[in-house]
C-alpha positions in Angstrom: 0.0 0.0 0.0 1.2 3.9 -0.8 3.2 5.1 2.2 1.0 7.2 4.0 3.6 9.8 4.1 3.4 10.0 0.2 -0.1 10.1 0.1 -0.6 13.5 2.4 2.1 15.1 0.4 0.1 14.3 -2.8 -2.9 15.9 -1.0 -1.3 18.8 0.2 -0.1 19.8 -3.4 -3.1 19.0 -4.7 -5.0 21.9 -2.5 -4.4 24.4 -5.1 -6.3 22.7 -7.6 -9.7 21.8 -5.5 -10.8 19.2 -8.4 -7.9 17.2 -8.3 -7.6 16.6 -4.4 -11.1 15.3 -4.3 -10.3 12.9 -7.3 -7.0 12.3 -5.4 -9.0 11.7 -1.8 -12.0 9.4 -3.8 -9.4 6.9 -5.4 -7.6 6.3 -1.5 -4.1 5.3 -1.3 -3.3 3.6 -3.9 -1.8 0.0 -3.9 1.6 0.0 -5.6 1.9 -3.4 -7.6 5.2 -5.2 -7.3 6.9 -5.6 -11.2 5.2 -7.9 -13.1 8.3 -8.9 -14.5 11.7 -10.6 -13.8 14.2 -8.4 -15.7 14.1 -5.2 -17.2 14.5 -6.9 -20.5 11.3 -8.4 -20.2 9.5 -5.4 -19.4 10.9 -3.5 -22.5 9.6 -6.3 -24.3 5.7 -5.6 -23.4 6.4 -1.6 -23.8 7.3 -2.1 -27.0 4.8 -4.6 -28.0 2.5 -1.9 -26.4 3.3 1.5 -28.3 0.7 3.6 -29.3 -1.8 1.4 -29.2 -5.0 0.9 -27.3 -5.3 -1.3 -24.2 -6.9 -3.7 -25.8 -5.4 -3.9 -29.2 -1.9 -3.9 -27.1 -3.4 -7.1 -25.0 -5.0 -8.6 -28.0 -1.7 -8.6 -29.9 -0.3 -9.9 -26.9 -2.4 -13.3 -26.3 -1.6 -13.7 -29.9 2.5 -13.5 -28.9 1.7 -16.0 -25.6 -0.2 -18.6 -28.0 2.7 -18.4 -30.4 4.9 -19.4 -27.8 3.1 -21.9 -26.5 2.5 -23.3 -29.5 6.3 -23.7 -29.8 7.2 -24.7 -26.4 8.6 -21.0 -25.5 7.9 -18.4 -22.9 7.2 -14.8 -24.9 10.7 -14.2 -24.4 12.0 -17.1 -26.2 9.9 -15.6 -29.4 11.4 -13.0 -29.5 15.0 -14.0 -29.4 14.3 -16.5 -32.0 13.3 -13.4 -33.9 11.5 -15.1 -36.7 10.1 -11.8 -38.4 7.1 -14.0 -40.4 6.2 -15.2 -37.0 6.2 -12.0 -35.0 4.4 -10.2 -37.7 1.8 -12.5 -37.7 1.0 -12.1 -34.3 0.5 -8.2 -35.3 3.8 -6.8 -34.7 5.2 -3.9 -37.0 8.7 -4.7 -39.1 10.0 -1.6 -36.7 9.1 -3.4 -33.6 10.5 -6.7 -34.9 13.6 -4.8 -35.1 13.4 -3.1 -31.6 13.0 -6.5 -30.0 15.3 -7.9 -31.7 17.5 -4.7 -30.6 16.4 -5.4 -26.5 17.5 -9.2 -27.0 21.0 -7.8 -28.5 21.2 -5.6 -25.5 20.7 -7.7 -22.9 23.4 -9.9 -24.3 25.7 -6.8 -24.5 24.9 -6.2 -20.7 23.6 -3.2 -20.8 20.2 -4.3 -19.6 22.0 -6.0 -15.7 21.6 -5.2 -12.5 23.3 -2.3 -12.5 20.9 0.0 -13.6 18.8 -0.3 -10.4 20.8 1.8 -8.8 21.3 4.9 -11.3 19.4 7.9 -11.5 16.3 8.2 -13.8 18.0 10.2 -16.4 21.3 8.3 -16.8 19.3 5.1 -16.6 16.9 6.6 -19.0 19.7 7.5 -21.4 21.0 3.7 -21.6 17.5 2.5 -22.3 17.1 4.8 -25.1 20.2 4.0 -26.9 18.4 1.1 -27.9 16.6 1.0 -31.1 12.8 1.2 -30.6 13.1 2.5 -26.8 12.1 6.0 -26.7 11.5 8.3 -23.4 8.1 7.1 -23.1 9.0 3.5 -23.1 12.0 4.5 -20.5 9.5 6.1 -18.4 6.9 3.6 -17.9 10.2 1.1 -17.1 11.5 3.6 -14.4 7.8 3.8 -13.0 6.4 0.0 -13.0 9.4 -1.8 -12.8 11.9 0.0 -10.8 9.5 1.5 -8.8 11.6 4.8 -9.1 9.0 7.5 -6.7 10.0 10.4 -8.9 9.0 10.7 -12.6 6.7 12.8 -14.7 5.7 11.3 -17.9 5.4 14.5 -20.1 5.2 12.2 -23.3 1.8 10.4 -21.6 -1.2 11.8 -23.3 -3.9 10.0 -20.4 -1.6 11.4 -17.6 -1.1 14.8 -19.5 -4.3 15.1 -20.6 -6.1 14.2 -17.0 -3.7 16.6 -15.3 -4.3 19.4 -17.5 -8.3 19.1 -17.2 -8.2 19.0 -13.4 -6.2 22.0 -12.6 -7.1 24.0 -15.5 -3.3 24.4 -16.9 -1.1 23.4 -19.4 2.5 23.3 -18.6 2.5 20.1 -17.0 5.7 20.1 -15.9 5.2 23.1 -13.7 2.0 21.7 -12.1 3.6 18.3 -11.3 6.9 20.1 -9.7 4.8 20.4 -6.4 4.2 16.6 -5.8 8.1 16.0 -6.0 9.7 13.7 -4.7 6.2 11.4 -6.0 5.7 12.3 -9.2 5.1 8.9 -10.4 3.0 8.5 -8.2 0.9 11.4 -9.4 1.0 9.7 -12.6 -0.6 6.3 -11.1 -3.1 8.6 -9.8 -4.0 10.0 -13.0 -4.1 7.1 -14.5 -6.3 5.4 -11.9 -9.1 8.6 -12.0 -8.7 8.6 -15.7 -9.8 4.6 -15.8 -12.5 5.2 -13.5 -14.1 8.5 -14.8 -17.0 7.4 -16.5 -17.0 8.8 -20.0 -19.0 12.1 -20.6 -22.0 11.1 -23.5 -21.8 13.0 -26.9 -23.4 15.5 -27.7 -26.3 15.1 -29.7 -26.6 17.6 -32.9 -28.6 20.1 -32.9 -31.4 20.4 -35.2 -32.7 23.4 -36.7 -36.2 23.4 -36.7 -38.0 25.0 -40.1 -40.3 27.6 -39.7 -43.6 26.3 -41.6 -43.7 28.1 -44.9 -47.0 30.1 -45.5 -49.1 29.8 -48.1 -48.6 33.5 -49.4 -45.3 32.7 -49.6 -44.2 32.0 -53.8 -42.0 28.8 -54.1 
């Protein structure tokens, strides 16, 4: 569970903007999952399965990867350092995330993906990760978040996080608005990922429809 600590110095930098502490105050502390995954390598491996797309095209693409590798007797991982490119792009994978797989498998090899990066900072970890083809900041981001658990990250390349922010405080330069919840700006982010999941979606707007005034019968036409 969130360390209590955290969670009233999210609240009290969320008093200037009144709609985000109550957001912040409905959704509780949050419970911070451990890493789904063994190795960093296997987490860049779902990050990049998952660019830009949905949740559930990312998870559909996904089972498709897990039944291919069950099918062959492999775990995901040993799909992808197989690297059969006919395979992978059957499952749904682009020819440019073929190659950034295969790029995280050549990596890891290299050692540049060992325990040593647990202890670096953010940036200089994030700078390793994205020397690797296919692993932009995004993708280093959501590593340093959900797998190292590092407190202290905005996600400025996040549209839900960016976007949610920005409609519950009114403002724009994100940046600026998250510098308050240092040293738990990731945790921020969970947050606004958690009210943005749980918001239920606002119904369109039906179009409006101009009513004709009868036409007289004086009227030539």
């Amino acid at each position: 569970m969130l360390d209590p600590a955290a969670y009233a110095h999210l609240l009290d930098a969320a008093r200037a903007h009144p709609p985000l502490e109550a957001a912040i105050r409905q959704a509780g502390p949050l419970r911070i999952e451990p890493p789904l995954q063994a190795c960093v390598a296997d987490r860049l491996f779902v990050e990049v399965v998952n660019q830009q797309l949905s949740t559930r095209a990312a998870a559909a693409i996904w089972a498709r990867v897990e039944a291919a590798a069950a099918a062959a007797g492999w775990s995901p991982r040993g799909l992808f350092e197989v690297g059969d490119p006919a395979l992978l792009r059957a499952c749904g994978i682009s020819g440019n995330k073929v190659r950034a797989l295969q790029a995280i498998v050549a990596a890891e090899a290299a050692g540049l993906l060992g325990p040593g990066l647990v202890g670096l900072p953010h940036s200089e970890r994030a700078a390793i990760l994205c020397g690797i083809r296919g692993v932009g900041p995004w993708t280093a981001d959501m590593v340093g978040i959900f797998h190292f658990h590092d407190p202290d990250i905005w996600p400025e390349g996040d549209v839900a996080a960016v976007s949610c922010l920005r409609r519950l405080t009114g403002g724009t330069d994100t940046r600026a608005l998250a510098a308050p919840f240092a040293p738990y700006r990731s945790i921020l982010a969970r947050y606004l990922w958690r009210i943005k999941d749980t918001t239920p979606a606002e119904p369109p707007s039906l179009p409006t429809r101009r009513l004709r005034r009868p036409r007289s019968t004086t009227e030539s036409g």
